[in-house]
N, CA, C and O atoms as CSV, one atom per row, in Angstrom:
chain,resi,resn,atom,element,x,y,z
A,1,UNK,N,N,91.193,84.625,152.023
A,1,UNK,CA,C,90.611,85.592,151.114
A,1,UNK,C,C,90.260,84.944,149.774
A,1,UNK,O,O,89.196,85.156,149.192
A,2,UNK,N,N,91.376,84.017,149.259
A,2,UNK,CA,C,90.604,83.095,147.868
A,2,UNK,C,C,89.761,82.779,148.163
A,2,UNK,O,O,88.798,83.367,147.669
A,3,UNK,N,N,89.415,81.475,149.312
A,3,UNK,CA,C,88.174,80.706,149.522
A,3,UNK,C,C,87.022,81.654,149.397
A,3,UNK,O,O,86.025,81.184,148.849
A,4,UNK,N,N,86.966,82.908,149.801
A,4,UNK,CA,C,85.770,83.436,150.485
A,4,UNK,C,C,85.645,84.226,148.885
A,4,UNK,O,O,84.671,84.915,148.581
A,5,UNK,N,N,86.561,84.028,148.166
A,5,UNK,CA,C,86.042,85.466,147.044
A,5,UNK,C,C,86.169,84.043,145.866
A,5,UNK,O,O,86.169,84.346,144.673
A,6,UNK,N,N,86.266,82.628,146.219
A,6,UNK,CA,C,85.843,81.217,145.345
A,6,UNK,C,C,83.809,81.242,145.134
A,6,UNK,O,O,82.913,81.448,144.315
A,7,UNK,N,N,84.050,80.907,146.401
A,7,UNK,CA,C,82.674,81.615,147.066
A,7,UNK,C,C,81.774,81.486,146.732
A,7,UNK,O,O,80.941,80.612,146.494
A,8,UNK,N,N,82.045,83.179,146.676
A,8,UNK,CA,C,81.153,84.240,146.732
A,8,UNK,C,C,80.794,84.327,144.484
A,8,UNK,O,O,79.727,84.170,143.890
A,9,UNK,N,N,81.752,84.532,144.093
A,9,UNK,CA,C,82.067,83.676,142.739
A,9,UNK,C,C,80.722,82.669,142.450
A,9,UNK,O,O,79.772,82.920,141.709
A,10,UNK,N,N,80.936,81.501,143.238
A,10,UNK,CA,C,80.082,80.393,142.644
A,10,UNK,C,C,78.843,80.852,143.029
A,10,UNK,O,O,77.856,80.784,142.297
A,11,UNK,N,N,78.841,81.417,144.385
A,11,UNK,CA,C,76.790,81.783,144.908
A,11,UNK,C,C,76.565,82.895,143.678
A,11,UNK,O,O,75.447,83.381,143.849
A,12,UNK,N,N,76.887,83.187,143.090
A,12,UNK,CA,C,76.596,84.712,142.767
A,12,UNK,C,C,76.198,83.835,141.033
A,12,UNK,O,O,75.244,84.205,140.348
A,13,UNK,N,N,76.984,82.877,140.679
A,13,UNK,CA,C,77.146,82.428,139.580
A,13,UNK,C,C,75.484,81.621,139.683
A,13,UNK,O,O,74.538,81.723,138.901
A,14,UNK,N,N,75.616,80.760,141.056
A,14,UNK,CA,C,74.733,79.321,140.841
A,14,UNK,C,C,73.264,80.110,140.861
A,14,UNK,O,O,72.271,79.706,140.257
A,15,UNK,N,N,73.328,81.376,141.716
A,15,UNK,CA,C,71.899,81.745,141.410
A,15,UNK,C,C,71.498,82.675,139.760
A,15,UNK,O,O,70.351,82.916,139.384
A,16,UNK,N,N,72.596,83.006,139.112
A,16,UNK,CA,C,72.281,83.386,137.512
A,16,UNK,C,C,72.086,81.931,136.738
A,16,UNK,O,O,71.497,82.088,135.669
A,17,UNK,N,N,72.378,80.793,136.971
A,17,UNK,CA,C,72.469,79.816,136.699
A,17,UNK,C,C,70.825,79.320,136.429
A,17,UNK,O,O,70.105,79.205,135.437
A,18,UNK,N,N,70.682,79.106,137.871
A,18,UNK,CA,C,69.492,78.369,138.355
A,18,UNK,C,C,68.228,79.407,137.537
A,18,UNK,O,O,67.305,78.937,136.872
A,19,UNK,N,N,68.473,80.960,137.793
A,19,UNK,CA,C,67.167,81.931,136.539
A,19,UNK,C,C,67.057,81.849,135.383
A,19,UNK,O,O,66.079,81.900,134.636
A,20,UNK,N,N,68.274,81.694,135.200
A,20,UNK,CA,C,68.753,82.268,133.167
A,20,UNK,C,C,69.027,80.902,132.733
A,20,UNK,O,O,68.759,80.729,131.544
A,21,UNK,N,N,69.506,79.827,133.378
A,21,UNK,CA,C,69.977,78.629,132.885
A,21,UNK,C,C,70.802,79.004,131.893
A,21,UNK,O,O,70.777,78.399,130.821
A,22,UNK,N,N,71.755,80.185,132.139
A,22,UNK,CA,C,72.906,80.791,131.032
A,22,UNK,C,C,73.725,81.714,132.648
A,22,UNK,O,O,73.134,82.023,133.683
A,23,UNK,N,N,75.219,81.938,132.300
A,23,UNK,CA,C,76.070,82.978,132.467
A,23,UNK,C,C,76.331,83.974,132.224
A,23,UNK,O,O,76.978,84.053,131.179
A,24,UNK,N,N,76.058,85.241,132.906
A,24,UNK,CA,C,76.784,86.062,132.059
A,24,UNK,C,C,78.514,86.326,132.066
A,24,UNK,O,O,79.369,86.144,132.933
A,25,UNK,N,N,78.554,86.708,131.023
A,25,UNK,CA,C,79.787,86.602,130.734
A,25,UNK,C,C,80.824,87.982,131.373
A,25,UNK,O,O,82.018,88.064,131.662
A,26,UNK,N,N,79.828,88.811,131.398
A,26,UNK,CA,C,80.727,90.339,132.587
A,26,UNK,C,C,81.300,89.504,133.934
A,26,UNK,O,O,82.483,89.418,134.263
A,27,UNK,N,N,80.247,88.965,134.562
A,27,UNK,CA,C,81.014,88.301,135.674
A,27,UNK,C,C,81.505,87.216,135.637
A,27,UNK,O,O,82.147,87.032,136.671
A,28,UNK,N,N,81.547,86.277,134.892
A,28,UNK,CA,C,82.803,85.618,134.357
A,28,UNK,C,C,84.383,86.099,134.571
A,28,UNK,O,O,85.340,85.933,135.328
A,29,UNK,N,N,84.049,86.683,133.585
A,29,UNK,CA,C,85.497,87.823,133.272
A,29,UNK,C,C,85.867,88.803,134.252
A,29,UNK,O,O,86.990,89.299,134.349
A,30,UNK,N,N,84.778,89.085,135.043
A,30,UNK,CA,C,85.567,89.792,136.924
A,30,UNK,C,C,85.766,88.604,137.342
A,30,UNK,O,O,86.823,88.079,136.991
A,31,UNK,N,N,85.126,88.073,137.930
A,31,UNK,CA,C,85.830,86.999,138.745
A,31,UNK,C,C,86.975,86.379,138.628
A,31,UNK,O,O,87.785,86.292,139.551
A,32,UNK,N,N,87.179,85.765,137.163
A,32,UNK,CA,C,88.282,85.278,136.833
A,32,UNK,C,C,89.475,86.022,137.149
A,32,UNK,O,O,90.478,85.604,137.728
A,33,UNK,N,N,89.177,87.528,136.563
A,33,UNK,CA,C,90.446,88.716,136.970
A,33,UNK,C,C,90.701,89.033,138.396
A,33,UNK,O,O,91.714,89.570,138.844
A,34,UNK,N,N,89.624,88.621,139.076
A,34,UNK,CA,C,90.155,88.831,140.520
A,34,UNK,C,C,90.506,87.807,141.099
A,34,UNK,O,O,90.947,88.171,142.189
A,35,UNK,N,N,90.591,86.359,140.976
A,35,UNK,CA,C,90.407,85.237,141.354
A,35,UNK,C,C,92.291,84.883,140.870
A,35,UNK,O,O,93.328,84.662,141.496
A,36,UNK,N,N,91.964,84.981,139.690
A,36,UNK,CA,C,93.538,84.196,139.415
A,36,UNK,C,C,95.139,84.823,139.535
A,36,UNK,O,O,96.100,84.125,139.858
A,37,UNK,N,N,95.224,86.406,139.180
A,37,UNK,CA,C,96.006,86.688,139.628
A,37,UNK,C,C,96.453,86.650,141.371
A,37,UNK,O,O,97.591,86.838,141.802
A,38,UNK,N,N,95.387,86.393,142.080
A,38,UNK,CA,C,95.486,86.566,143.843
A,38,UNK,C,C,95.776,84.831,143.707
A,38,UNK,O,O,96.566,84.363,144.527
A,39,UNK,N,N,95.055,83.743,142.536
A,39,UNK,CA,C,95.659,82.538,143.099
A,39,UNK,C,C,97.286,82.575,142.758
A,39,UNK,O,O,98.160,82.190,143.535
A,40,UNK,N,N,97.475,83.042,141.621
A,40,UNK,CA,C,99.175,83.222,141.200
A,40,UNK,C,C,100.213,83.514,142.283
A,40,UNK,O,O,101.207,82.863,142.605
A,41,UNK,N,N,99.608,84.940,142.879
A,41,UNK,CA,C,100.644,85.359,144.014
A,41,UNK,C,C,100.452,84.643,145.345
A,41,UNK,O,O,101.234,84.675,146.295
A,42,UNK,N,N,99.172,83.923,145.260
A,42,UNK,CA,C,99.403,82.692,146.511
A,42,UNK,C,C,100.291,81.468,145.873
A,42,UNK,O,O,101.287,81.072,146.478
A,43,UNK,N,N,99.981,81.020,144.914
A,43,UNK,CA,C,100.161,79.498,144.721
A,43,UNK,C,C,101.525,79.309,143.116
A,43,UNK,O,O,101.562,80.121,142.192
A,44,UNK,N,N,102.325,78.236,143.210
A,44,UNK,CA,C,103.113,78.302,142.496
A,44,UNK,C,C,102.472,78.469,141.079
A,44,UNK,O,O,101.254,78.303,141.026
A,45,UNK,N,N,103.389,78.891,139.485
A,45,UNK,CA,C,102.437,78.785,138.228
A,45,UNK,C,C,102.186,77.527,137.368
A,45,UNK,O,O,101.565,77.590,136.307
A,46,UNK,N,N,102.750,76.257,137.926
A,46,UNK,CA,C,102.496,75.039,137.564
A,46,UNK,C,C,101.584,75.031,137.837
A,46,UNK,O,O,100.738,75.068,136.944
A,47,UNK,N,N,100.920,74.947,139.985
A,47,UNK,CA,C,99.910,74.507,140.033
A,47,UNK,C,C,98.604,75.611,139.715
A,47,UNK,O,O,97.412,75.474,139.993
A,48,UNK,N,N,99.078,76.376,139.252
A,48,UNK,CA,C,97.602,77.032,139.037
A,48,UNK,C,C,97.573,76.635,137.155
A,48,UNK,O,O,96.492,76.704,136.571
A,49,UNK,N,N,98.453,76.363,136.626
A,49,UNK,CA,C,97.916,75.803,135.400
A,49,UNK,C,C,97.161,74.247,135.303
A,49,UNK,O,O,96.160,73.744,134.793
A,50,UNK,N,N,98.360,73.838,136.161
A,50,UNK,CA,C,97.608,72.127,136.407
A,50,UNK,C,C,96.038,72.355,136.367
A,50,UNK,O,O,95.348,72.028,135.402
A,51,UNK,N,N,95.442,73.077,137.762
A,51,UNK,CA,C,94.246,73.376,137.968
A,51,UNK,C,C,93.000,73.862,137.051
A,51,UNK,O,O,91.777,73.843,137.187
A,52,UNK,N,N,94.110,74.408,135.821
A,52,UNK,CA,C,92.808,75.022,135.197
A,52,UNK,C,C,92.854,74.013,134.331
A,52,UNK,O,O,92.566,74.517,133.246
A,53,UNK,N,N,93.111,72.538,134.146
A,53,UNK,CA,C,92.928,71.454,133.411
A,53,UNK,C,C,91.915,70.772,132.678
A,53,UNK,O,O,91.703,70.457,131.507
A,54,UNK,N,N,91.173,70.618,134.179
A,54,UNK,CA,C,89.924,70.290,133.927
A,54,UNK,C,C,88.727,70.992,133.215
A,54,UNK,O,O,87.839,70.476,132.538
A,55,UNK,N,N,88.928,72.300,133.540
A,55,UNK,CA,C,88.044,73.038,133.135
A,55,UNK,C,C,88.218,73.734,131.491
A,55,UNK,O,O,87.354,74.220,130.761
A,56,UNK,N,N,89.751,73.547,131.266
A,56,UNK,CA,C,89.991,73.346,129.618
A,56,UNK,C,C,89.228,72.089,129.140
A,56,UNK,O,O,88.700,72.228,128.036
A,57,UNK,N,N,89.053,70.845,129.765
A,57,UNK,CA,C,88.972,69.403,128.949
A,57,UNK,C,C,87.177,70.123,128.600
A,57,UNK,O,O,86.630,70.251,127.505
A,58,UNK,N,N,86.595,70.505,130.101
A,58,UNK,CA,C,85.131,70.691,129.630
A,58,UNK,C,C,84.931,71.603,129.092
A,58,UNK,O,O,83.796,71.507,128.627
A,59,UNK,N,N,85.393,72.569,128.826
A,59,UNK,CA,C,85.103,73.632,127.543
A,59,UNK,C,C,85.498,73.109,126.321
A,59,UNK,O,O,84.806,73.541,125.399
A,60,UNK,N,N,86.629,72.097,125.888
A,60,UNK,CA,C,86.247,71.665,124.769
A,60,UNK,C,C,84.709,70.374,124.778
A,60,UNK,O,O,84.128,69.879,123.812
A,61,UNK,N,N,84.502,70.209,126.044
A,61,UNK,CA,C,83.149,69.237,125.762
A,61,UNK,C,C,81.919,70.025,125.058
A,61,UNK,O,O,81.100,69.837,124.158
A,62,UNK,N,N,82.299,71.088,126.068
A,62,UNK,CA,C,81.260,72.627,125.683
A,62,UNK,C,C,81.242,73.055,124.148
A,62,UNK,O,O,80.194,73.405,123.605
A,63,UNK,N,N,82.448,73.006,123.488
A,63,UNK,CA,C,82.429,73.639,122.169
A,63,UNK,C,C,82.233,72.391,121.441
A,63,UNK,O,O,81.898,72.636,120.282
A,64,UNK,N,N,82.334,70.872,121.743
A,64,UNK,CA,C,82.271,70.077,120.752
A,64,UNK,C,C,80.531,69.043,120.937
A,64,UNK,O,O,80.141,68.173,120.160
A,65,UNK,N,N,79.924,69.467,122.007
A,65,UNK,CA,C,78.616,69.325,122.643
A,65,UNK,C,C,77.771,70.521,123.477
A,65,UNK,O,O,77.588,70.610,124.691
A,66,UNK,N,N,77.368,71.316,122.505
A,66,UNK,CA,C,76.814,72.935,123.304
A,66,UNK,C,C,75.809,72.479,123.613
A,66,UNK,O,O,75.440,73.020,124.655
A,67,UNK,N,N,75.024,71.643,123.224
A,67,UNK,CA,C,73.314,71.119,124.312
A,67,UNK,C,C,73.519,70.205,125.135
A,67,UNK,O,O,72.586,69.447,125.402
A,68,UNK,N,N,74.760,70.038,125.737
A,68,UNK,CA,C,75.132,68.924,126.603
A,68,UNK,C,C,75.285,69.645,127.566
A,68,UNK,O,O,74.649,69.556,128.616
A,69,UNK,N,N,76.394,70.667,127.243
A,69,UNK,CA,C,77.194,71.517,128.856
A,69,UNK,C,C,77.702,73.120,128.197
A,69,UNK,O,O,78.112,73.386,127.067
A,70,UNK,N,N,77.517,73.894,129.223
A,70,UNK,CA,C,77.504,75.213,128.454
A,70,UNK,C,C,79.301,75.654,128.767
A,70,UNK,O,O,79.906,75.347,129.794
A,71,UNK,N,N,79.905,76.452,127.555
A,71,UNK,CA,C,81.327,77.479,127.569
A,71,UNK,C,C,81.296,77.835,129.253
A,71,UNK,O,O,82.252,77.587,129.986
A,72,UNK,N,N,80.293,78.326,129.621
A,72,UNK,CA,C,80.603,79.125,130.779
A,72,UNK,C,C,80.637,78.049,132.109
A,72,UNK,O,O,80.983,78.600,133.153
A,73,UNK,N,N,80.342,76.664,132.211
A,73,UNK,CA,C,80.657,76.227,133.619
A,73,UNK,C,C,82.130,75.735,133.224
A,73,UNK,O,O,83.012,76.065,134.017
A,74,UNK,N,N,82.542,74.934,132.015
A,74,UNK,CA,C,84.136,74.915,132.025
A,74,UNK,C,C,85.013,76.439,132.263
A,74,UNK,O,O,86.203,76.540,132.562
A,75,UNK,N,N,84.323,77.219,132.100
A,75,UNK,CA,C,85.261,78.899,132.138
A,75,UNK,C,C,85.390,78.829,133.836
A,75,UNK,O,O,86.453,78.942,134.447
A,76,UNK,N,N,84.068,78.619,134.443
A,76,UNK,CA,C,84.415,78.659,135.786
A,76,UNK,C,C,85.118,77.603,136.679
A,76,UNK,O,O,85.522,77.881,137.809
A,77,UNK,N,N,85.270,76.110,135.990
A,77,UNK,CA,C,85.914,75.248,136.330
A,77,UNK,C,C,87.061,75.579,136.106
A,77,UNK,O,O,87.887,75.057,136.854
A,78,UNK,N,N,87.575,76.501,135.081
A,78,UNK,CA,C,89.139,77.064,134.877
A,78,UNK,C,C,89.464,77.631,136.133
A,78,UNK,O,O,90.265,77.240,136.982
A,79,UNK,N,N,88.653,78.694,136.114
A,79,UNK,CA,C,88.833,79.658,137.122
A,79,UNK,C,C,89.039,79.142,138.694
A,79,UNK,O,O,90.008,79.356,139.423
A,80,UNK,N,N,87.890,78.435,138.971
A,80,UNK,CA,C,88.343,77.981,140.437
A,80,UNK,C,C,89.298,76.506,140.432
A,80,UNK,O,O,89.549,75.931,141.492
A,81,UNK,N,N,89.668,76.112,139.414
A,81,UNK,CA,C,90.845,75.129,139.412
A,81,UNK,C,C,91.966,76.018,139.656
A,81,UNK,O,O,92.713,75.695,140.579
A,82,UNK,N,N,92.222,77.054,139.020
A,82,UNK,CA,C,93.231,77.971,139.441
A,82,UNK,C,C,93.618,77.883,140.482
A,82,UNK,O,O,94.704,77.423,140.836
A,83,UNK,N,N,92.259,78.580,141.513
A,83,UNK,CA,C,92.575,78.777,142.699
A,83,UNK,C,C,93.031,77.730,143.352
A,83,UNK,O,O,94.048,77.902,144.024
A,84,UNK,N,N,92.314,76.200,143.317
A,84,UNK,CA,C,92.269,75.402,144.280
A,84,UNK,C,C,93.511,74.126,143.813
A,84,UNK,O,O,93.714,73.192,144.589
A,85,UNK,N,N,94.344,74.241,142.360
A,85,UNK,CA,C,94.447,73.271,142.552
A,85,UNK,C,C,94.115,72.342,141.597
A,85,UNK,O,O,92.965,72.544,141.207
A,86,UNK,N,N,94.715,71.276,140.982
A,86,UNK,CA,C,94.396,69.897,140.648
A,86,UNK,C,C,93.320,69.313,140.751
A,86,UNK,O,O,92.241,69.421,140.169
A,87,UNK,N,N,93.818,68.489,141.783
A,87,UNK,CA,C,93.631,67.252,142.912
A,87,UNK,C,C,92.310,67.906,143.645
A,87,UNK,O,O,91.345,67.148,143.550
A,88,UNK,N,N,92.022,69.166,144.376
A,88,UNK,CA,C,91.104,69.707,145.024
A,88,UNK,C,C,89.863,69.981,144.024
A,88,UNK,O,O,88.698,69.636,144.219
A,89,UNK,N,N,90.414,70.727,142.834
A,89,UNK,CA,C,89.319,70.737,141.611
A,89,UNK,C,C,88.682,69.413,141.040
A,89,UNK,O,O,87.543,69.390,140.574
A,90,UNK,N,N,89.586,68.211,141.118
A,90,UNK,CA,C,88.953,66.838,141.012
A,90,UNK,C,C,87.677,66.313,141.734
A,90,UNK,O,O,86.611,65.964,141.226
A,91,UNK,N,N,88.024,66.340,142.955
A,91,UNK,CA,C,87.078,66.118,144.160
A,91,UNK,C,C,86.181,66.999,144.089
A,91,UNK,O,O,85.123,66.407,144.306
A,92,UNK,N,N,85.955,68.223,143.886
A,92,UNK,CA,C,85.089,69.520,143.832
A,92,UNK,C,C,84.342,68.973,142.763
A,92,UNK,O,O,83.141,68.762,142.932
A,93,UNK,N,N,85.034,68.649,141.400
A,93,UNK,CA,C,83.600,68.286,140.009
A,93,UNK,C,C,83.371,67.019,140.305
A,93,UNK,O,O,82.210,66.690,140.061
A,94,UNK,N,N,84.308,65.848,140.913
A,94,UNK,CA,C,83.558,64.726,141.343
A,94,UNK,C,C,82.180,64.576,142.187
A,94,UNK,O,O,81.239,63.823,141.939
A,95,UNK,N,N,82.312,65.450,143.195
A,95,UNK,CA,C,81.262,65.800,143.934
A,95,UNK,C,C,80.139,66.544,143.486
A,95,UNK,O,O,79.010,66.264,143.889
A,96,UNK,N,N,80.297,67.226,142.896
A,96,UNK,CA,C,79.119,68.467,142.111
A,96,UNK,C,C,78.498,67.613,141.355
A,96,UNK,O,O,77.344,67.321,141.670
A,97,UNK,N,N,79.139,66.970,140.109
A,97,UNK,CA,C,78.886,65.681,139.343
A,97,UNK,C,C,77.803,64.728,139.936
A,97,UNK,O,O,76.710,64.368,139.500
A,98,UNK,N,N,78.471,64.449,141.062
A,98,UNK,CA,C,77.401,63.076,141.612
A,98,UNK,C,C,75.939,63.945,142.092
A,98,UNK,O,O,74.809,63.598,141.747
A,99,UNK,N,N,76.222,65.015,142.869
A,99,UNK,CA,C,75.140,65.466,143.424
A,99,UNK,C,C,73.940,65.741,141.800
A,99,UNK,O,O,72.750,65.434,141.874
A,100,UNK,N,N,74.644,66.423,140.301
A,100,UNK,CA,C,73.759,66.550,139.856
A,100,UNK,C,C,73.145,65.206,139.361
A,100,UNK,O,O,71.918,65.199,139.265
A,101,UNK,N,N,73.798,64.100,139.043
A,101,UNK,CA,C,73.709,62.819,138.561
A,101,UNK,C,C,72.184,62.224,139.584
A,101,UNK,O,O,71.221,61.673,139.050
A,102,UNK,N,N,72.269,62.446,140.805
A,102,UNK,CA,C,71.570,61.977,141.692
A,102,UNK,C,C,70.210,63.107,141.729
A,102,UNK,O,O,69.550,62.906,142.749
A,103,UNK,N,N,69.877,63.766,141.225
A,103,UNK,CA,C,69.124,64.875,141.396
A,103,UNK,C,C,68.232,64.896,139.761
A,103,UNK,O,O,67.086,65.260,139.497
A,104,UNK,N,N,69.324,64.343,138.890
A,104,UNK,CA,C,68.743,64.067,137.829
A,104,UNK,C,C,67.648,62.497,137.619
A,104,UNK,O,O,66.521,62.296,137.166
A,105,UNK,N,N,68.861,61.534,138.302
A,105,UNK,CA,C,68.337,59.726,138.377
A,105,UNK,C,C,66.220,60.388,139.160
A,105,UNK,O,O,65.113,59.902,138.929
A,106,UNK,N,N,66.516,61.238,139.776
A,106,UNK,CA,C,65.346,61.337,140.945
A,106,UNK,C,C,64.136,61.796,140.117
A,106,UNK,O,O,62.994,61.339,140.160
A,107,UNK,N,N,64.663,62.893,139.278
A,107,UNK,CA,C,63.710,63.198,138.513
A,107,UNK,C,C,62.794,62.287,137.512
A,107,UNK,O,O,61.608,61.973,137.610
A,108,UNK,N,N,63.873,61.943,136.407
A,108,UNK,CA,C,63.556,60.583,135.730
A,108,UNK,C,C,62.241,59.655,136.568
A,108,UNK,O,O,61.014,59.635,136.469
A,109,UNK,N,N,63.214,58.972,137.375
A,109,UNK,CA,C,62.740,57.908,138.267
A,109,UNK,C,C,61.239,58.187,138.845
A,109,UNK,O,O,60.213,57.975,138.198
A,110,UNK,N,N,61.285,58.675,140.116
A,110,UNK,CA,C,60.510,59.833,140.752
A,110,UNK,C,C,59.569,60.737,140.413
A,110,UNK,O,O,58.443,60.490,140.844
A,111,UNK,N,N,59.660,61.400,139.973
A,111,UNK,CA,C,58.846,62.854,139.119
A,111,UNK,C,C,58.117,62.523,137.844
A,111,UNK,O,O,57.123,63.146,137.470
A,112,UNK,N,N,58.873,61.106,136.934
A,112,UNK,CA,C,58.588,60.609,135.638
A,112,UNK,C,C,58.858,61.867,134.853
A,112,UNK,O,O,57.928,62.147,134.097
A,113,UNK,N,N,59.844,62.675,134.827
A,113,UNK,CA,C,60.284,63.672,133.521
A,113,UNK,C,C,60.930,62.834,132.760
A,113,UNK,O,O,61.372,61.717,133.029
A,114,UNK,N,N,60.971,63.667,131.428
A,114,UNK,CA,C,61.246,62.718,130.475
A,114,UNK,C,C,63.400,62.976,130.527
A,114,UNK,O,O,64.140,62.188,129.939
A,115,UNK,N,N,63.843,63.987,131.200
A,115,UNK,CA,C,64.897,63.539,131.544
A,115,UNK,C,C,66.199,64.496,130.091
A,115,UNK,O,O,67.401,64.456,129.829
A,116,UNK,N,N,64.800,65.318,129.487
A,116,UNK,CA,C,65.435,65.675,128.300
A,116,UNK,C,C,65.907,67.185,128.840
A,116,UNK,O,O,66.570,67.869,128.060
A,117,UNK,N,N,65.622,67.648,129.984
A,117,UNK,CA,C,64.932,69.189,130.595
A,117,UNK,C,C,66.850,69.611,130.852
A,117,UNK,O,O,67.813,68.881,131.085
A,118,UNK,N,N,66.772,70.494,130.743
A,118,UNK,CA,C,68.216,70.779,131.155
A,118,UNK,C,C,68.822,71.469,132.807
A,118,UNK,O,O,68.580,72.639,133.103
A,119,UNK,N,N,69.402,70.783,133.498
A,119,UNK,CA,C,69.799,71.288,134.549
A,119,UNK,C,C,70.541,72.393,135.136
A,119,UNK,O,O,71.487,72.269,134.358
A,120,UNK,N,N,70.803,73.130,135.688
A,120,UNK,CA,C,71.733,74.272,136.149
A,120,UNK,C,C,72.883,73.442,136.785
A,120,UNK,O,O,72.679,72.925,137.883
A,121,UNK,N,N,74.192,73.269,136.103
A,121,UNK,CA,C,75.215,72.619,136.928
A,121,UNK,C,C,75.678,73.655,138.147
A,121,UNK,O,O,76.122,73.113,139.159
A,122,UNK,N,N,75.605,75.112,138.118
A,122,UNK,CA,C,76.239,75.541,139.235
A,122,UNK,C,C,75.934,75.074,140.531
A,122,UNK,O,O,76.694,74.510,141.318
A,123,UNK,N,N,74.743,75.366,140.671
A,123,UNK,CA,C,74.311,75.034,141.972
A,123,UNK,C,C,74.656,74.102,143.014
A,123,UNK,O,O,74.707,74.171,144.242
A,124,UNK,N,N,74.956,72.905,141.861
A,124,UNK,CA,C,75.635,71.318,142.484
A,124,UNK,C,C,77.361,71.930,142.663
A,124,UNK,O,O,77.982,71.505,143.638
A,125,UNK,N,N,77.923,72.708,141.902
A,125,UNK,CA,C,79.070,72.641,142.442
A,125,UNK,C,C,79.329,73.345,143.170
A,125,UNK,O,O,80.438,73.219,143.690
A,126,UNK,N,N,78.330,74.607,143.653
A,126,UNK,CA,C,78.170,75.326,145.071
A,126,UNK,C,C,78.392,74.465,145.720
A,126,UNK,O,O,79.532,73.999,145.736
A,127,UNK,N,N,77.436,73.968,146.453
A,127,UNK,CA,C,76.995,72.777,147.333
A,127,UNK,C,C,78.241,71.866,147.421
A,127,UNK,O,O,78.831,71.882,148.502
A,128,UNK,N,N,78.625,71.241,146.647
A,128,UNK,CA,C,79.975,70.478,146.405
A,128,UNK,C,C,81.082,71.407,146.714
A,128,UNK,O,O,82.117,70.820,147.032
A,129,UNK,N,N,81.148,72.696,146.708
A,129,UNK,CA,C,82.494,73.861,147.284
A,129,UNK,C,C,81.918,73.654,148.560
A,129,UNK,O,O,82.786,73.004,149.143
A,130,UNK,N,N,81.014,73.809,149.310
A,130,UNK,CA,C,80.460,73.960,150.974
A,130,UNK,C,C,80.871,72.525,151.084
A,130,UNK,O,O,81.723,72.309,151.946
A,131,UNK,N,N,80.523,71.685,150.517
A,131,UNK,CA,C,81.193,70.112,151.067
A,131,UNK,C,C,82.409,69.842,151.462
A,131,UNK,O,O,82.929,69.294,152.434
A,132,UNK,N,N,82.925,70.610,149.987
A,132,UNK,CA,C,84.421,70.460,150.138
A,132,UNK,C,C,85.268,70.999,150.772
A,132,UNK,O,O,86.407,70.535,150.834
A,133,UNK,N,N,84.757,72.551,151.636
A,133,UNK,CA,C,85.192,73.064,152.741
A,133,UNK,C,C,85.326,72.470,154.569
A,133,UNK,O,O,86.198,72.567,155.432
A,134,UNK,N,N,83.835,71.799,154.499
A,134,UNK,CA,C,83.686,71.454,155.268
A,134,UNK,C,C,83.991,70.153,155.718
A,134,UNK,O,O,83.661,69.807,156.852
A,135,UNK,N,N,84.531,69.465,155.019
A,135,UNK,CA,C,84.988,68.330,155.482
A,135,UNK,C,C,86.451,67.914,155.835
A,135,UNK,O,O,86.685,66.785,156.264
């Protein structure tokens, strides 16, 4: 029931992402409320703090670089670190990471954009949650 309501979370997120190239913040704040108390009563409260680690470090990237990376993908890196974990949230932004890194090199390279254009990170860490399920 986490995985599927992790999800449903990120599709719902990566396609406001990919239109608005912004979050809204109502579903933020459901998700999170439905997401973390159900990871709590699954998972011990170390590891659901451990988990939301990462996604503290990038919200301060967010507040100390706002045209770099937006408040709201570290809010959701909180959130599904909760659910998943550390170590699982590592591999999840490692992966999302590379996929956007590689999608960006293509553009540059490839397309000749000037590389300044700003990307939708959800989408890559969709894609990177389906990876990370499936393997």
């Amino acid at each position: 029931m986490l995985t599927a309501a992790v999800m449903i979370f990120l599709l719902i997120l990566s396609v406001y992402d990919l239109r608005e190239k912004a979050l809204p913040v109502r579903i933020l704040l459901i998700g999170a409320a439905l997401i973390v108390p159900v990871s709590l009563w699954e998972n011990e409260p170390a590891q659901v703090i451990a988990g939301c680690v990462p996604g503290v470090l990038l919200l301060a990237v967010s507040l100390a670089l706002p045209h770099c990376l937006g408040a709201g993908d570290g809010l959701v890196v909180m959130t599904v670190g909760a659910a998943w974990g550390l170590f699982a949230c590592l591999s999840w932004l490692f992966m999302g990471f590379l996929l956007a890194a590689v999608v960006s090199l293509w553009k540059m390279l490839v397309q000749k954009e000037s590389g300044k254009e700003q990307i939708a990170l959800l989408p890559f860490l969709f894609i990177a949650a389906i990876g990370e399920f499936l393997l």
